[in-house]
N, C-alpha and C positions, 0 to 999 in steps of 0.2 A: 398579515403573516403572524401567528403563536411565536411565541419566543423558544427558542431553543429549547430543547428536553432531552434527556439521556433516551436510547434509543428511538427518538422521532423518524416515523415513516417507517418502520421497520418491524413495528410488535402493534397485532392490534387489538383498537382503543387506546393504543397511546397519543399523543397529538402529530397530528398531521400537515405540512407544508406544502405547496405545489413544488414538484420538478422542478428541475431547470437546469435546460446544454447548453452548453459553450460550444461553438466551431470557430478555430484558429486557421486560418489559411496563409500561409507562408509563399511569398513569390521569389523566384529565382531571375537574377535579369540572365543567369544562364543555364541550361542544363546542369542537373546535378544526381547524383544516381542515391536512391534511396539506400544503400547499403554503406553509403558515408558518412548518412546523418544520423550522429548521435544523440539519444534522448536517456534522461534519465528523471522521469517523472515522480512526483511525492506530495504526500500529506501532510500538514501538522495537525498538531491533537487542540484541542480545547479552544482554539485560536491562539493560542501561545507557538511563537512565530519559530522558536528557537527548537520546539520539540517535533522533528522531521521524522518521517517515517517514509524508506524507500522499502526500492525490492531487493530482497537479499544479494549481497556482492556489490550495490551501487555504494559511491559516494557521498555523505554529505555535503550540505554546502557551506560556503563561506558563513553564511549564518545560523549555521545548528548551535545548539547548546552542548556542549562536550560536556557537560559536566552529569549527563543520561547516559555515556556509553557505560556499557559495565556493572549498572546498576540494575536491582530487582532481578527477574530473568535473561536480560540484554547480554549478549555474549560478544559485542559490538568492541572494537578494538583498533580507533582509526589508523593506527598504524601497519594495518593490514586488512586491505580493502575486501579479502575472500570472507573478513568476518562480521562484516557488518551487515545490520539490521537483519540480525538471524538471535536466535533464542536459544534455550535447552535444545539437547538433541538438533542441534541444527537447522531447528525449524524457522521459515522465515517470518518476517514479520507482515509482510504483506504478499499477493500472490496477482499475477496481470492476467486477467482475461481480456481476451477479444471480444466476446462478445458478451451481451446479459443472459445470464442463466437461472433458473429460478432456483435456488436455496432451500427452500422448504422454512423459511423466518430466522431470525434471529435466535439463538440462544438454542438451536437445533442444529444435529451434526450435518456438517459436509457429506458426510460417509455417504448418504444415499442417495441424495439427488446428483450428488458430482463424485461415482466412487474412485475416483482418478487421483482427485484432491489431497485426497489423505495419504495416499503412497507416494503422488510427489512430495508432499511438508516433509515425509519422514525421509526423503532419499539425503544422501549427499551431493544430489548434481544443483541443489537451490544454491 
């Protein structure tokens, strides 16, 4: 495997990695109704454990680094959960697809291949 690269797999001619999924399978020893399980999925940046990135309105976790909210663009305020991991103009910082969609690459607008995209970042309901 190439070592890390800034936009790997994503711009090409940059360096390339294979794929790779994860499937989590969760067993219940009882029924349980999918609309009581709460998930609040996230990334870190850089592998620095502390710099989380959810989808706008989630929570951090016990281990984020506070010392990010409010800084640069971050309009993040844990003292009130409607404003986290959202940016300027209310835009989030991350966005959850269902499914994969193709993008048209990296460093190219949403606007066209997903014209959806762009009118939700700019709504108020993220």
């Amino acid at each position: 495997m190439p070592p890390a690269a800034p936009m790997q797999n994503t711009i090409t001619g940059n360096p390339h990695c294979t794929e790779d999924t994860s499937t989590v399978f969760i067993s219940f020893t009882e029924p349980v109704s999918s609309s009581s399980i709460e998930t609040n999925p996230y990334i870190w940046v850089n592998n620095e454990r502390g710099r989380e990135i959810h989808k706008a309105g989630f929570a951090a976790t016990d281990l984020a680094d506070q010392s990010y909210f409010g800084t640069g663009s971050d309009n993040s305020d844990p003292n009130d959960v409607t404003t986290m991991y959202k940016g300027n103009g209310n835009r989030p910082w991350a966005i959850e697809m269902s499914t994969l969609r193709p993008t048209g690459g990296k460093r190219r607008s949403l606007q066209n291949p997903l014209h959806q995209v762009l009118r939700l970042a700019k709504s108020t309901r993220c």
